[in-house]
Steps between C-alpha positions, in 0.01 A plus 500: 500500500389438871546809719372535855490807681471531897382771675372632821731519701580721792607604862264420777502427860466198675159379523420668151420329190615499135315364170754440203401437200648330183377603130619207271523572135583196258426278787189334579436510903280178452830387563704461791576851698733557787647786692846509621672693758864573552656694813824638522738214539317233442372259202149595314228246699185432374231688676176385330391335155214354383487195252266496166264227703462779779735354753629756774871510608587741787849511667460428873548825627260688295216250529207651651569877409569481131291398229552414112241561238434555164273673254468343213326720255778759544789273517616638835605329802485638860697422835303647806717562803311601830682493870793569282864486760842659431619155434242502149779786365646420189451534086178272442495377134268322298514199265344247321639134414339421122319252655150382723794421747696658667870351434716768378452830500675650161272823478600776708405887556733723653375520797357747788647598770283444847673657797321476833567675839500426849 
């Protein structure tokens, strides 16, 4: 059974930075690894993922400030957020596709709720 569990979330100010991480368990991260985000109102959007062959996706309006990576020995995947603006609030969640590529995401965590001030 694949579970993966987020966590790390938090409140912060602008300008402040956030590391979540992702514990997989039944899931191999050599896979393809993503992080979600959902704000009130509006659909979950892809934040971040990384493919099996070690290709980067960043949604435009995080590029530059966040970062995805991985440790592999303890299955665990991390999303860095620095410069962090109340427009990053929302649950963040985790998930993996199955796959080296990243197509559809069918594993998902529960997710961790990132709130940021102005």
């Amino acid at each position: 059974e694949v579970e993966v569990v987020e966590s790390g979330g938090g409140s912060v100010q602008a300008g402040g930075s956030l590391r979540l991480s992702c514990v997989s368990s039944g899931y191999s991260i050599r896979n393809c690894v993503g992080w979600f985000r959902q704000a009130p109102g509006k659909e979950r959007e892809r934040v971040a993922s990384l493919t099996g062959y070690g290709d980067t996706y960043y949604a435009d309006s995080v590029k530059g400030r966040f970062t995805i990576s991985k440790a592999d020995a303890k299955n665990t995947f991390y999303l860095q957020m620095n410069s962090l603006k109340p427009e990053d609030t929302g649950m963040y969640y985790c998930g993996g596709t199955g796959s080296w590529a990243c197509g559809n995401f069918i594993y998902w965590g529960q997710g961790t709720q990132v709130t940021v001030s102005s």
